[in-house]
N, C-alpha and C positions, 0 to 999 in steps of 0.2 A: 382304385388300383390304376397307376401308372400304364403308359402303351406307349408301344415304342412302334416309327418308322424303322423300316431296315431295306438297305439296298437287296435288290431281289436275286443277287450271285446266290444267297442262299434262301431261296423263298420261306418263309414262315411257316409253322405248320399250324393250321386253324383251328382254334376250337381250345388251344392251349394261352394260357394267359402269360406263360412264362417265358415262349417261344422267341421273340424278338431279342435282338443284341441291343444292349442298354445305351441306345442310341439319343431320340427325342420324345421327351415327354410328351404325350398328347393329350393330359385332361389338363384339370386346373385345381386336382389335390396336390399340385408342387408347389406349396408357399413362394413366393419370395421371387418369384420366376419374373420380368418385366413383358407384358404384351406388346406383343408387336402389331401393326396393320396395315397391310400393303396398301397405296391407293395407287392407284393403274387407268388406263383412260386414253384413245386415243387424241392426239396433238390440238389442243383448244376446247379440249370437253371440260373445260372448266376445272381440273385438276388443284390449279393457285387456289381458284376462286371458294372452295372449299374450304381446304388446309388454312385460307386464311380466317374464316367465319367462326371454324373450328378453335384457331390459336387465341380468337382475339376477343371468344365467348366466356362465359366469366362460371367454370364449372371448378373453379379450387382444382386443377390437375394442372401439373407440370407437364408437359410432352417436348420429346426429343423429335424434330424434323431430320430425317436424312436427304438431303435431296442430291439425286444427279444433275451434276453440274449441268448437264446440255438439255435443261431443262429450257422448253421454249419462254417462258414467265417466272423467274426467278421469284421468292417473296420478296414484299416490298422494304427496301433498306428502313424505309421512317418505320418499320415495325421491328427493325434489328439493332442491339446496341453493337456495333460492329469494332473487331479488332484487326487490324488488316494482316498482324501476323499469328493469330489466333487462327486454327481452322475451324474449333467450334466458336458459337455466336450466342450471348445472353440474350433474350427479346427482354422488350421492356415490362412482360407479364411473367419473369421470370420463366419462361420454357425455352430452351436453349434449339439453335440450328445448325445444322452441319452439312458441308456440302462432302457430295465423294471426291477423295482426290484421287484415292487409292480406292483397294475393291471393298465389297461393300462387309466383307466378313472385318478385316483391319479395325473397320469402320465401326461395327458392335462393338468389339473387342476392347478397342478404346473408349467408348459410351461408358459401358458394362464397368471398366477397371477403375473408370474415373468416381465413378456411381458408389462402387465400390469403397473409396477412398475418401470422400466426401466431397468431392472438389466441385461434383455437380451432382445436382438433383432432379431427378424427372419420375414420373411414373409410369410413363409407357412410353414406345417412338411409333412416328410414325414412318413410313417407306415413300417415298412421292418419288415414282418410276420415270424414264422418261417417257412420252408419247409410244415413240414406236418397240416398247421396252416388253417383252416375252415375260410374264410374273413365275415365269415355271421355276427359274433356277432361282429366281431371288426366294421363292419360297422352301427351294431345297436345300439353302442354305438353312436354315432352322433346321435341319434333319438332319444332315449330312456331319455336319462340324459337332463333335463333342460342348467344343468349350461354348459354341454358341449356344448349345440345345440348354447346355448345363444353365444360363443367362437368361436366355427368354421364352417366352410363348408363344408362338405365332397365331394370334387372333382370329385375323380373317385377311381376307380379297377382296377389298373395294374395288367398282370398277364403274368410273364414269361413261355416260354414253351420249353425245350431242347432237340432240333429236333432228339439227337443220341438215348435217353433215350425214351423220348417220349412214344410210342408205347406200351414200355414195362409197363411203368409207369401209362398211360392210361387203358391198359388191366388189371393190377392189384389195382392198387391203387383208391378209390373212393375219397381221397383227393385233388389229381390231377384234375382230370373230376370234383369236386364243384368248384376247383380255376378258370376252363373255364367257367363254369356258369354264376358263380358271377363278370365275365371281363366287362370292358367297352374297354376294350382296350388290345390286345393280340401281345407279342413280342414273336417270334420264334429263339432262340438262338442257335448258334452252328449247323447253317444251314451249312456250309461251310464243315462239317465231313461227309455228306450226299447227296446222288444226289437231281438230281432236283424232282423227279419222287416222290421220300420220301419225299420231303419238300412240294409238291403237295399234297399227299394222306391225308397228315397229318393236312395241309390247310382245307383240303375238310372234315375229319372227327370234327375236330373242329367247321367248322361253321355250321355244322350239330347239335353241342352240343350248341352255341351260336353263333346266326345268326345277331345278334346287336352289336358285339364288330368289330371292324377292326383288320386285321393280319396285322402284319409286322415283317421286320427281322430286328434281331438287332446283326450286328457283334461286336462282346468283347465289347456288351454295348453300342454303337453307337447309339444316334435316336436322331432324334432333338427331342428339347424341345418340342416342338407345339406338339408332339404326348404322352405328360408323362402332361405338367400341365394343367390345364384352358380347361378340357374335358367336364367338365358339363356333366358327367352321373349322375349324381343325379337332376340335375336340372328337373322340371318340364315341358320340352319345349315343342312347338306343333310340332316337327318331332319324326318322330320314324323310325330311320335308320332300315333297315333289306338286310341284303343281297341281291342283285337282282338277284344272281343266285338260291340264296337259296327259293327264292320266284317261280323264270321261272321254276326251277325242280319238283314243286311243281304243276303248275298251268296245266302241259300235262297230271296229270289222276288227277282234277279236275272236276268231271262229275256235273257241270252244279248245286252243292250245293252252297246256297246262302253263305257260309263259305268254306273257302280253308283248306284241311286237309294238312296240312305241315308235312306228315310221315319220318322219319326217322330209317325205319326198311329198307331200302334201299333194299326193293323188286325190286324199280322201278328205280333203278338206269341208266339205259340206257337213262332214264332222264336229269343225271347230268352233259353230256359230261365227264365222267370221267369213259366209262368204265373198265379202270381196276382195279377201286379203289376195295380194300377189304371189302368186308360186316362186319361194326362192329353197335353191336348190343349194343350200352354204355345205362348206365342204366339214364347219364344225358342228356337230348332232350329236344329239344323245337318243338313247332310247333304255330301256329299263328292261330287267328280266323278273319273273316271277314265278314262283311257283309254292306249292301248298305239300312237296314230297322235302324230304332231307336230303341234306348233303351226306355225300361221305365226305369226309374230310382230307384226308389222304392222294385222293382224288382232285379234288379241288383244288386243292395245294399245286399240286403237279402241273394243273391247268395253268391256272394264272401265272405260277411261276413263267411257266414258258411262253404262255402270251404275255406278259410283261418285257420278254426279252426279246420277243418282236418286235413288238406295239408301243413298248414304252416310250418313244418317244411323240408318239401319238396319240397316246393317253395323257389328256388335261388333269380329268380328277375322275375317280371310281367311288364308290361307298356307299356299300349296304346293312342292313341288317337281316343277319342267313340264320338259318332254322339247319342246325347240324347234328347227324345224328351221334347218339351218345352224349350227348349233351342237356342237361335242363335248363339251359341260360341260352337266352339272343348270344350271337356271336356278331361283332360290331365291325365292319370291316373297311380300310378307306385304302387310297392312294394315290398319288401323285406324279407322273411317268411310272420311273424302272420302282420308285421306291413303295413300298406299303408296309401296312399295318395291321394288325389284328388285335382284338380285346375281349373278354367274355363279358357280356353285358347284365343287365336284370333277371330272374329267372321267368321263364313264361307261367303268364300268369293261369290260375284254374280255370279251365271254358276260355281261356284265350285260342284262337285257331291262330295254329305255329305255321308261321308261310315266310320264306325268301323274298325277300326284295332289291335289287340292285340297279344303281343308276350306272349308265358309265356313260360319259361328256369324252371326245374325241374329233380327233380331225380322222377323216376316210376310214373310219375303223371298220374292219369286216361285219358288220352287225348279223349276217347268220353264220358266222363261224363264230361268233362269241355266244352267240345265243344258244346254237347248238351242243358248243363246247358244255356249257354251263349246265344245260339238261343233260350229258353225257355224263355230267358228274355225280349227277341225281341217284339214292338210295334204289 
């Protein structure tokens, strides 16, 4: 069953599988649909050094590169058959390159039509942002536009991280800290210029900022495929990874509330097996609610509606799976700023214990007015 994002003017009402305007597909029963998958990074995390590893590996896929032109490291021409009044580009492994000249919707539209038509062939694109580039709106485009939702998939959010710069880049830059937000998936680059103890701390402050993407390292761009295509974060599914450490550090000053406060002001860090990590205080955090009572639904609705049109543009990414009353099925739930989603998921299984889970990843989000909100909404 299909899920649709929908701008939150009219919040969804949950627990209904029909409730969404027939906006963006979010599983992957839509045949035919092209994936897409952002990669995001800030300025010298190795961004090229990837997308080029990726183009020039020999996996039988065609892929469409879109790149912003003000991209700091352009791909290398000896890897482009170039036309200088062509705006899209053949590579010599047949996957073709496109820079933006125009916005980046034009930009599918044209892919898509051409794809369409046979003039070119690809099997997915990929997104290569520039450095200082916010992935919020590039990924709402996928939702937002008909004709693009109607064309592709949006896969996931890669998001490079360069373990030397890092630090600094995170301390200062709040472009950096939204790129970890919005990951589904996080590469640590240029781990190999840095001890183990630095590529540790740095592990540990991250999944503090987002506790749902996986780390890994990626030397001069090295990763397999299996961890860049066919990640399904956008998909609607009934798991909701979350770190298990970032959960266990969590759950020793848990006093007994029906909801886990998932703080990140790292008072309690003696918690985290990591005591000698540095106390940083980022302004992007997540924390998780939980609980083991039903939602009303109606309630709920009402909630988030309205905290979405506060928040929403402080909201990176939300997504749980809630235990709603009236319901036999998970109810699958995501978002992205002002926009969200909802889906009915698997039915709970016999002897399954039915409990709420929700992440939410934001910059300065009120974490005990969401929290409180959330249990307010409670059966």
């Amino acid at each position: 069953m299909a899920a649709h994002l929908q701008h939150s003017a009219s919040p969804p009402y949950l627990g209904l599988p029909h409730f969404l305007s027939e906006r963006a597909t979010m599983t992957n029963t839509s045949k035919g649909l092209i994936p897409a998958t952002i990669l995001t990074g800030f300025l010298g995390s190795g961004k090229t050094t990837l997308l080029k590893r990726v183009l020039s590996e020999a996996h039988g896929q065609k892929i469409a590169v879109i790149e912003n032109e003000f991209g700091e490291e352009n791909i290398d021409t000896d890897i482009l058959v170039t036309d200088a009044k062509e705006q899209i580009i053949q590579m010599n492994n047949g996957c073709v390159c496109c820079t933006i000249r125009e916005d980046l919707r034009t930009t599918l539209s044209d892919l898509a039509a051409k794809r369409r038509k046979g003039e070119l062939q690809f099997d997915r694109v990929i997104i290569e942002t520039t450095g200082l580039a916010d992935p919020g709106p590039v990924a709402q485009t996928f939702f937002m536009d008909d004709e693009i939702a109607e064309s592709y998939l949006l896969d996931s959010i890669l998001t490079l991280v360069d373990a030397k710069h890092a630090e600094e880049q995170l301390n200062t830059r709040q472009e950096a800290r939204r790129q970890i937000g919005f990951a589904d998936q996080i590469f640590i680059s240029k781990s190999d210029l840095v001890d183990a103890a630095a590529v540790d701390a740095l592990t540990h402050r991250i999944k503090h900022m987002n506790p749902r993407a996986p780390v890994h390292k990626a030397h001069f761009g090295e990763a397999p495929l299996s961890q860049i295509f066919d990640l399904r974060g956008f998909n609607l599914n009934a798991k909701l990874e979350i770190d298990p450490d970032f959960l266990k550090a969590d759950d020793a000053h848990d006093h007994g509330h029906d909801h886990a406060h998932h703080d990140h002001d790292h008072e309690h860090g003696e918690h985290c097996n990591h005591p000698h990590h540095h106390v940083h205080d980022d302004d992007v955090k997540s924390f998780v609610f939980r609980s083991e009572k039903a939602f009303n639904p109606a309630k709920l609705e009402d909630f988030l509606g309205a905290i979405v049109q506060v928040y929403g543009p402080k909201m990176l990414r939300y997504k749980g799976v809630l235990y709603m009353k009236g319901s036999d099925k998970k109810v699958i739930f995501q978002g992205v700023h002002q926009l969200m989603g909802s889906d009915l998921g698997p039915k709970w299984m016999p002897g399954e214990k039915k409990a709420s889970k929700m992440v939410f990843i934001g910059i300065d989000l009120p974490k005990e007015i969401l929290l409180q909100g959330m249990e307010g909404c409670l059966v």
